[in-house]
BAGUKE-620691 format. One line per field, with one value per residue: residue number from 0; residue in one letter; y negated, x, z negated of N, C-alpha, C in turn. Coordinates in steps of 0.1 Angstrom, whole numbers, plus 2048, in hexadecimal, padded with zeros to 3 digits. Atoms other than C-alpha are relative to their C-alpha. Layout:
num = c(NUM ...)
residuo = c(A ...)
n_Y = c(Y ...)
n_X = c(X ...)
n_Z = c(Z ...)
ca_Y = c(Y ...)
ca_X = c(X ...)
ca_Z = c(Z ...)
c_Y = c(Y ...)
c_X = c(X ...)
c_Z = c(Z ...)
END
This chain:
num = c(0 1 2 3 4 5 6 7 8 9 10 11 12 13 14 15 16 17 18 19 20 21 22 23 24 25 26 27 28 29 30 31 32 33 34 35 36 37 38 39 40 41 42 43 44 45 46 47 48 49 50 51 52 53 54 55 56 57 58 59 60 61 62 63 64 65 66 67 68 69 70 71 72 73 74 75 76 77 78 79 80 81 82 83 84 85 86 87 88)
residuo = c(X X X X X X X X X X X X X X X X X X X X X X X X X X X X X X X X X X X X X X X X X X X X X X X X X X X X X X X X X X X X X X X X X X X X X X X X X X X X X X X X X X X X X X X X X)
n_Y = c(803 7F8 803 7F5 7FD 7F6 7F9 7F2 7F2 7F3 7F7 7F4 805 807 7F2 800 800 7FA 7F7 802 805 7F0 7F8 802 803 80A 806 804 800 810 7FC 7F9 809 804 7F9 7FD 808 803 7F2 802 808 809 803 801 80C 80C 7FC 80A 805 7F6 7FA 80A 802 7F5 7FF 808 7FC 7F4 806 805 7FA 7FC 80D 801 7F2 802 7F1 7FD 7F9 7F4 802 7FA 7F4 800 806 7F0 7F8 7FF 7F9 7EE 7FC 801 7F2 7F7 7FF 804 7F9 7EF 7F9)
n_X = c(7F3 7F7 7F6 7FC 801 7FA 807 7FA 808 7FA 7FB 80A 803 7FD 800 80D 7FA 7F8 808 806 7F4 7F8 809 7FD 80E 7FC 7F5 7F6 80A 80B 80D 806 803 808 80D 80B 80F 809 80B 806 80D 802 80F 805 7FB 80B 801 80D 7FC 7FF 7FB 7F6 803 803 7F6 7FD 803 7F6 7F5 7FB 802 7F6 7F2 800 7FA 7F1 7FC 7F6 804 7FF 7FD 807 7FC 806 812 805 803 80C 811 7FB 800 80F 808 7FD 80B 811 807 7F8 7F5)
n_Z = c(804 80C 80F 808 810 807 80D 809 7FF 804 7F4 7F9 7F9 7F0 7FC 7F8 7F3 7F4 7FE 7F5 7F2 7FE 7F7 7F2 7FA 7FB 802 80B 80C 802 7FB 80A 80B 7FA 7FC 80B 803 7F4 801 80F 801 80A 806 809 80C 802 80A 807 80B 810 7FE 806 811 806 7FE 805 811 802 804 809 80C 800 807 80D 803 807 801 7F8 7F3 7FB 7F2 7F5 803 80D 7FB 7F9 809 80C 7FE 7FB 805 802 7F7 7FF 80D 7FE 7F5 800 7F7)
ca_Y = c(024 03D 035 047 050 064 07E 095 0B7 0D4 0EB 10A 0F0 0E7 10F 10D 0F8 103 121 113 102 12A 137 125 115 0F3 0DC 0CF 0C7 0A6 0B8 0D0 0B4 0A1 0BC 0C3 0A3 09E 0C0 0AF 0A7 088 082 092 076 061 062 04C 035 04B 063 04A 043 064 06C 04E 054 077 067 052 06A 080 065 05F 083 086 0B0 0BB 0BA 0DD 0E6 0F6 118 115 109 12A 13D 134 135 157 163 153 166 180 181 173 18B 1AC 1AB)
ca_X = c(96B 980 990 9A8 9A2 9B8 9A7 9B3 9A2 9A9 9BF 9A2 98F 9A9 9B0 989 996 9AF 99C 988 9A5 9B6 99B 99D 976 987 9A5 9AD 9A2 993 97C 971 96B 956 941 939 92A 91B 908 8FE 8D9 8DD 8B9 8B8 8CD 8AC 8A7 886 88D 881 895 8B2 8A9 8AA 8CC 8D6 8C8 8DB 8FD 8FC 8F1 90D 928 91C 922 93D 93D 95D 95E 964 973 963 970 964 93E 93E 948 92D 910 921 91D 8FA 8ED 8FB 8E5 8C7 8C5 8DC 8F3)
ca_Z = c(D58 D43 D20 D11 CEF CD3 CB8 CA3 CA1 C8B C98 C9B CB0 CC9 CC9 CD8 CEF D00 CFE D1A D2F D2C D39 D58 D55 D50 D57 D3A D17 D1E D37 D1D D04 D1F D28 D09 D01 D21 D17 CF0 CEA CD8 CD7 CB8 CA4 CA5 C7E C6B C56 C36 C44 C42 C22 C16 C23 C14 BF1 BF1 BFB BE1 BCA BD3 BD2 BB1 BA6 B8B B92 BA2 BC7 BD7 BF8 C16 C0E BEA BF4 C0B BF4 BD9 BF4 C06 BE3 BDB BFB BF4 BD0 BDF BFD BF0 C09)
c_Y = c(80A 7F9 80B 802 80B 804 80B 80B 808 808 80F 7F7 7FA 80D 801 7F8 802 80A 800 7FE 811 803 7FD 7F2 7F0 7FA 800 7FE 7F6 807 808 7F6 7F5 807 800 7F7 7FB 809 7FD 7FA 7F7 7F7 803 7FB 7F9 804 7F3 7FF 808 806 7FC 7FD 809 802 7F5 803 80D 7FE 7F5 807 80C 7FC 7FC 80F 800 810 7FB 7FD 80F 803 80D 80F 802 803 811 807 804 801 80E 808 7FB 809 80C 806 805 80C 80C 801 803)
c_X = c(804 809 80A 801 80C 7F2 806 7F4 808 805 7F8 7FA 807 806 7F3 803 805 7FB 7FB 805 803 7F8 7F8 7F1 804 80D 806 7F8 7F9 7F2 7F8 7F7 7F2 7F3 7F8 7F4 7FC 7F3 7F7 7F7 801 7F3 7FB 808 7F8 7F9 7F1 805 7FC 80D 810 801 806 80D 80D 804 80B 810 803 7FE 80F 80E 7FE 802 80B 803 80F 800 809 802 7F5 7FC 7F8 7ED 7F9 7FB 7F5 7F4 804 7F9 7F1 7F6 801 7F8 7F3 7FC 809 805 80D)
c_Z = c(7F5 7FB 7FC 7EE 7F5 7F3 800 7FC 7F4 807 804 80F 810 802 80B 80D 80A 803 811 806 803 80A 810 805 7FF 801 7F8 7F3 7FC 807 7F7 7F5 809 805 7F2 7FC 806 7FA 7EC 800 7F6 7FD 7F4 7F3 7FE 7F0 7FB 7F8 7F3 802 7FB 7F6 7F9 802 7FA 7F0 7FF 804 7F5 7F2 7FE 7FB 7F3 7F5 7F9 801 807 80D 801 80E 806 7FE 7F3 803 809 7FA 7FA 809 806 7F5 7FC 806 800 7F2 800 80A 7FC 807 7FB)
END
């Protein structure tokens, strides 16, 4: 049985889409969205409890953080520029 579902996407991401409709390889943009996650190994979401733990502990260490936050762009930036230190490029 098919649902229909709504989601909001960034607009690069539904550029990738259509992408694929344009190009003829599918219908529409639900088929694109279904293949994909037909095609996603979700075997490796199986996480161990430490593991859980541990992702845990570091969200709450985070959320307790009184720095700034900093956007996407920002964050690049400062590793772009780290790598670019660390390795001379």
């Amino acid at each position: 049985m098919n649902e229909k579902l709504s989601i909001t996407l960034p607009s690069e991401l539904v550029a990738v889409l259509q992408e694929q409709v344009d190009s003829g390889r599918y219908d529409t943009i639900s088929d694109v969205v279904r293949n994909a996650l037909e095609q996603q190994d979700w075997a490796h979401v199986d996480f161990t409890e430490s593991e859980i733990e541990y992702m845990r502990e570091k969200t709450r260490k985070s959320l307790a953080d009184s720095r700034p936050t900093i956007s996407v762009e920002e964050m690049r930036a400062r590793l772009d520029a780290h790598l670019d230190k660390l390795y001379g490029r």
